[in-house]
SETI-95678 format. One record per residue (C-alpha): residue number from 0; chain; y, x, z negated. Coordinates in Angstrom, 2 decimals, always signed. Layout:
// residues N
(NUM, A, (Y, X, Z))
...
//
This chain:
// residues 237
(0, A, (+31.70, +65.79, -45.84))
(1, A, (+32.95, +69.27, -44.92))
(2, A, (+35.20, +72.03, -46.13))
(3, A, (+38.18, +72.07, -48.46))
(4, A, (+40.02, +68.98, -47.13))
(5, A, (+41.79, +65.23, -47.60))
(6, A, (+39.13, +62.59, -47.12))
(7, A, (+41.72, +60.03, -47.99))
(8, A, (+45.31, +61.09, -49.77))
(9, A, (+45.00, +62.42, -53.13))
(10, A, (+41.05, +63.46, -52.50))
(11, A, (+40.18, +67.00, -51.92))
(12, A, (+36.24, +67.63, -51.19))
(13, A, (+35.80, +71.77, -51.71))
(14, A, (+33.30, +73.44, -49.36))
(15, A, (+30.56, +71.95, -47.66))
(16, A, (+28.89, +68.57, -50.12))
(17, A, (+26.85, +67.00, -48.16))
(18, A, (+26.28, +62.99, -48.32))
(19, A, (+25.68, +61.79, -52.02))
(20, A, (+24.35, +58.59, -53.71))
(21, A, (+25.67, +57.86, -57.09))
(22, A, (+21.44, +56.78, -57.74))
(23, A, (+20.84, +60.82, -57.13))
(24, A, (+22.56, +61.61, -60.23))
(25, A, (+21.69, +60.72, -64.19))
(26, A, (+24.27, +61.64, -66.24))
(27, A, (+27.96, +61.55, -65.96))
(28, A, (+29.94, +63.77, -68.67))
(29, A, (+33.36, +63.06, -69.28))
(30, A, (+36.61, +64.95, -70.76))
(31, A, (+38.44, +62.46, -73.09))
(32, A, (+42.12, +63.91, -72.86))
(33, A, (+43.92, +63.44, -69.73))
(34, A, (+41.00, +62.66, -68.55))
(35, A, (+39.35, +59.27, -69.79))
(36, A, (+42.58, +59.02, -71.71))
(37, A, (+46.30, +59.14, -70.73))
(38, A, (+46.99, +61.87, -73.58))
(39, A, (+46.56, +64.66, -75.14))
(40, A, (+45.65, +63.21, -79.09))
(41, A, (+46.52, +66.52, -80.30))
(42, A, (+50.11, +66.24, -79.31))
(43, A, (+50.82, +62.45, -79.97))
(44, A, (+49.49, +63.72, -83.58))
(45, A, (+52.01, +66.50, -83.71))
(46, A, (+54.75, +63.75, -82.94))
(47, A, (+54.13, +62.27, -86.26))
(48, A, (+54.35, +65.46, -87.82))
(49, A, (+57.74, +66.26, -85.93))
(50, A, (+56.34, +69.60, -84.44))
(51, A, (+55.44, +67.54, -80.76))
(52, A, (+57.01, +70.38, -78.80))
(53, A, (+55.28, +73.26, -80.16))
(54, A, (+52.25, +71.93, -80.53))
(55, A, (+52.14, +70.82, -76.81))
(56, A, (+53.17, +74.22, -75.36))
(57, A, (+50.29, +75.31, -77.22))
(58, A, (+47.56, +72.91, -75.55))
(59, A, (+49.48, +73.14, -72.15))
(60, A, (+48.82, +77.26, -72.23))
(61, A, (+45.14, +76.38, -73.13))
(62, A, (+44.36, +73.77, -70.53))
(63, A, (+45.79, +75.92, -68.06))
(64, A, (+43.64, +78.72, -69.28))
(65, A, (+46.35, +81.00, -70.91))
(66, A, (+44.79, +80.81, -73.92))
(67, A, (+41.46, +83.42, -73.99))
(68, A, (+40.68, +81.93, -77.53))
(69, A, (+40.45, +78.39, -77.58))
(70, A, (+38.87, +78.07, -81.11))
(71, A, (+41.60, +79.56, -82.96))
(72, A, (+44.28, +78.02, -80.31))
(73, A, (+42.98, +74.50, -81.74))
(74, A, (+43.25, +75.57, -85.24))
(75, A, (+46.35, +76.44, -84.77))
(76, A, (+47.50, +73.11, -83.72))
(77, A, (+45.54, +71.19, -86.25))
(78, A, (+47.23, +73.19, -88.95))
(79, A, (+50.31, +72.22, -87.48))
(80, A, (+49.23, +68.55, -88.68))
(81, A, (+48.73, +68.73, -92.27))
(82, A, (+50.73, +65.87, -93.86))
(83, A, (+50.07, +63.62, -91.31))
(84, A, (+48.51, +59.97, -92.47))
(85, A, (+45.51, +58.06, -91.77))
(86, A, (+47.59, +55.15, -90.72))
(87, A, (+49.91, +57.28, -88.16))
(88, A, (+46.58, +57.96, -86.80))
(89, A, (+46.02, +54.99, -86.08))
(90, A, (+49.41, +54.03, -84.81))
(91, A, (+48.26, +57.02, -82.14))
(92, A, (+45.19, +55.07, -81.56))
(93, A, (+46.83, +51.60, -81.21))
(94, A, (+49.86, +52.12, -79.46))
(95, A, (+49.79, +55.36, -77.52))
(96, A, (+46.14, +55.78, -76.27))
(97, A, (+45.31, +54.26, -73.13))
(98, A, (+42.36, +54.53, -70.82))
(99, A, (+43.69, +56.36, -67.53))
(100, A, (+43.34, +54.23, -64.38))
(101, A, (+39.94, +53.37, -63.28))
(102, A, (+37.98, +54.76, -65.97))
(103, A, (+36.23, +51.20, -67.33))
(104, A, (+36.01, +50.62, -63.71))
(105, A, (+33.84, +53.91, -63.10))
(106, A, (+31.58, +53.93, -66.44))
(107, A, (+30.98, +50.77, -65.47))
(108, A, (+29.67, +51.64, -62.33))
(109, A, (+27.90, +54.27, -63.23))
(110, A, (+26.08, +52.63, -66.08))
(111, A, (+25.34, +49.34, -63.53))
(112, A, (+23.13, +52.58, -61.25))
(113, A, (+21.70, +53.65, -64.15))
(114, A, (+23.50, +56.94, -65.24))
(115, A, (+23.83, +57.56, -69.02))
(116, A, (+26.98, +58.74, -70.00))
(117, A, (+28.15, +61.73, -71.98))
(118, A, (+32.00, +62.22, -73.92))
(119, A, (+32.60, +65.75, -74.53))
(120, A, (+36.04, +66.50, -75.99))
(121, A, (+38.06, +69.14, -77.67))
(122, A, (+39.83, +66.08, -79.56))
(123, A, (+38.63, +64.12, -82.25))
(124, A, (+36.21, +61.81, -83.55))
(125, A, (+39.30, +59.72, -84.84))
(126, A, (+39.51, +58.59, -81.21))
(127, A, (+36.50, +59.83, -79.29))
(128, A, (+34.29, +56.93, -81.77))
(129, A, (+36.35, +53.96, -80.81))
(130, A, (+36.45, +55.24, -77.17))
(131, A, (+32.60, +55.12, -77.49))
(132, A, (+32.31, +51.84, -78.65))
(133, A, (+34.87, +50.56, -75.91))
(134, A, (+32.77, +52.04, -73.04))
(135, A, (+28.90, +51.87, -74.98))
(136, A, (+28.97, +55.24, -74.22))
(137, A, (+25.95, +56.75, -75.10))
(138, A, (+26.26, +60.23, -76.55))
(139, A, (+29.68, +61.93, -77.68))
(140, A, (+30.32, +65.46, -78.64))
(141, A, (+34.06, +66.36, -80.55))
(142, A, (+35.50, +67.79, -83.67))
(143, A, (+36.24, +66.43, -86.97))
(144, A, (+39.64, +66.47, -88.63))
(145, A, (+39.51, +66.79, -92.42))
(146, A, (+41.34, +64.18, -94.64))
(147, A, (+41.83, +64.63, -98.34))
(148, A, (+43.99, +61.47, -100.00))
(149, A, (+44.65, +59.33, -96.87))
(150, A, (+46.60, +62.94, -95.18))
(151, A, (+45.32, +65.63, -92.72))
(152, A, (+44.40, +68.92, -94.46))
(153, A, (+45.38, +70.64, -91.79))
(154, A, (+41.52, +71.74, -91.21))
(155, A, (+38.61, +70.72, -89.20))
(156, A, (+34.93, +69.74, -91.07))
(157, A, (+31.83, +72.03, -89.59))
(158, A, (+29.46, +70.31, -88.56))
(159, A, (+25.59, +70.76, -87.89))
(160, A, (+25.55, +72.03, -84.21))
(161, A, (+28.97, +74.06, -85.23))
(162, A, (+32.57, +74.08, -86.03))
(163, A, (+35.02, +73.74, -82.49))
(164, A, (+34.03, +72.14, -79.67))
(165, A, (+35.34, +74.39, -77.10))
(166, A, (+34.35, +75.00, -73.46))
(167, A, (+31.15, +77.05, -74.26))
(168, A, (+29.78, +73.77, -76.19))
(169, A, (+30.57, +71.33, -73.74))
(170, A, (+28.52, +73.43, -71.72))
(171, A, (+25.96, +73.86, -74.17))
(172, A, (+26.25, +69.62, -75.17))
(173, A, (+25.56, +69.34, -71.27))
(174, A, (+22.72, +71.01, -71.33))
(175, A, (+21.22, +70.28, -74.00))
(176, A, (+21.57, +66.38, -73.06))
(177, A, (+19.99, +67.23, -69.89))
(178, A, (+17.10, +68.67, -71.54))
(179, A, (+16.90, +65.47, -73.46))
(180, A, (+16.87, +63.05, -70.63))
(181, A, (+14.43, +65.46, -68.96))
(182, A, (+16.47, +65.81, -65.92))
(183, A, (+18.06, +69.08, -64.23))
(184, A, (+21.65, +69.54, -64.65))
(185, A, (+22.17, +69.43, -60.69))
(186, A, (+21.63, +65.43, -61.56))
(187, A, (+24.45, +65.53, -63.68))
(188, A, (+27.73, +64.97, -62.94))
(189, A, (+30.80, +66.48, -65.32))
(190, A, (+34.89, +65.34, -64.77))
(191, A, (+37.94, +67.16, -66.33))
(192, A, (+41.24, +68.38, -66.17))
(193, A, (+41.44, +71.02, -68.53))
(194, A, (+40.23, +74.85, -68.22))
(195, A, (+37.53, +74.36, -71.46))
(196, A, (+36.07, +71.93, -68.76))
(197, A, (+35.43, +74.31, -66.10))
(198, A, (+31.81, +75.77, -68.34))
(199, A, (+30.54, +72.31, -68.13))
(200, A, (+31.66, +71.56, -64.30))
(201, A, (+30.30, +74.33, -63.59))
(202, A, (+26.66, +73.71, -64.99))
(203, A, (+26.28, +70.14, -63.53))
(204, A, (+25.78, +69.33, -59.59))
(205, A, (+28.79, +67.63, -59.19))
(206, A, (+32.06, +68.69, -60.85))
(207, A, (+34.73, +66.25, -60.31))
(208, A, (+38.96, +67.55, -60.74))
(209, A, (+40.65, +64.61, -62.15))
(210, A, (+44.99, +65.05, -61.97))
(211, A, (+43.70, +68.72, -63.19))
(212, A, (+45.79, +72.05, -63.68))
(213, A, (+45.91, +74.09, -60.75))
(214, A, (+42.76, +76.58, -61.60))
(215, A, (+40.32, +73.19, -62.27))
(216, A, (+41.27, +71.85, -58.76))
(217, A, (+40.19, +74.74, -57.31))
(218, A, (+36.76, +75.24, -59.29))
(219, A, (+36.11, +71.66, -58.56))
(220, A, (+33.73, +70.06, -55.59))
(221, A, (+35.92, +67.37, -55.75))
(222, A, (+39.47, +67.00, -56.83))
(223, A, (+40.90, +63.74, -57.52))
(224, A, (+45.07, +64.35, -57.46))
(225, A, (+46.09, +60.13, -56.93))
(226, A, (+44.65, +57.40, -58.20))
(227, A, (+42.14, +56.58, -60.72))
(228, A, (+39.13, +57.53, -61.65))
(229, A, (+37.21, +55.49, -59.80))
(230, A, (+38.25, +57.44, -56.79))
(231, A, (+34.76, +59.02, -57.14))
(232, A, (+32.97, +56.70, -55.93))
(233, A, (+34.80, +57.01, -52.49))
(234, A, (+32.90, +60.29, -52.04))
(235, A, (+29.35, +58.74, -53.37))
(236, A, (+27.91, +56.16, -50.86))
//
């Protein structure tokens, strides 16, 4: 597998990667939004509220890496959805959220060679729990929206390792999960789309590109641009 090139259409290896097994690697961390998923929760949130637009100019900017402060970019969103119900919530979770193309197909696979998995999301534990469940994923990372009387406050809780998961704590969640398994982070592998993924790609030994803004492709080993998820396993053998 050589430099910066098509292996098939819509499958860009960067640099040299020489042959790969998915049995080398342990751990495969995963983005939720636009990644797992086939939208941004934030947004589909913001529809309920009527403020849809401006909230997804605001996460567009910050997934293309616009945004230098992603903590205070998020709360900015989320205090865009105060008012919002429990139930439309769950309409989000019911009728909008989807898994993206080949994602069962490629946990699965991964979990059938023995990988644990690993969901770290800027998003929510509204969705990123049921996602869980779905997959048996086995360790999640994400922030917690606060609901007083059935409504978003408009805030997000703290919680023991922190208060935003941003970039810098998918990193660290990496890591730290890594440490845990008692592996090195070169048997890891990390997938994303957005620029708070690039910390995390950038600590594991594969970082995968998957339909990602323009400055992720080109951090990326590989960059899937067509097709599913389980594209990846065309490069592992």
């Amino acid at each position: 597998m050589t430099h910066a090139k098509d292996t098939a259409p819509g499958l860009v290896l960067q640099g040299f990667i020489p042959p790969l097994r998915l049995a080398d690697f342990k751990l495969i961390a995963f983005d939720m939004d636009s990644t797992l998923i086939n939208i941004e929760c934030v947004d589909e949130i913001a529809d309920a509220a009527g403020r849809k637009a401006e909230v997804a100019a605001i996460t567009e900017a910050a997934m293309r890496g616009e945004i230098a402060d992603y903590k205070e970019s998020l709360r900015q969103r989320v205090r865009l959805l105060a008012g919002v119900t429990v139930g439309q919530m769950h309409q989000v979770l019911d009728q909008r959220l989807q898994l993206n193309p080949g994602a069962a197909d490629l946990v699965r696979a991964c979990q059938e060679a023995g990988l644990k998995t690993l969901l770290v999301s800027g998003g929510f534990t509204f969705f990123t729990d049921p996602l869980r469940d779905r997959l048996r994923i086995d360790w999640t990372r994400s922030n917690v929206l606060e609901v007083s009387s059935g409504l978003l406050t408009g805030r997000m809780v703290d919680q023991p390792w922190g208060d935003i998961c941003d970039g810098a704590e998918k990193r660290t969640m990496l890591l730290h999960t890594c440490a845990q398994m008692g592996i090195d982070p070169a048997q890891a592998i990390a997938m994303g789309d957005g620029a708070n993924d690039l910390p995390m790609m950038g600590a594991a030994g594969l970082s995968v590109a998957y339909h990602a803004k323009p400055a992720v492709r080109a951090q990326a080993m590989v960059a899937i641009n067509s097709g599913g998820l389980d594209r990846l396993l065309e490069v592992l053998v």
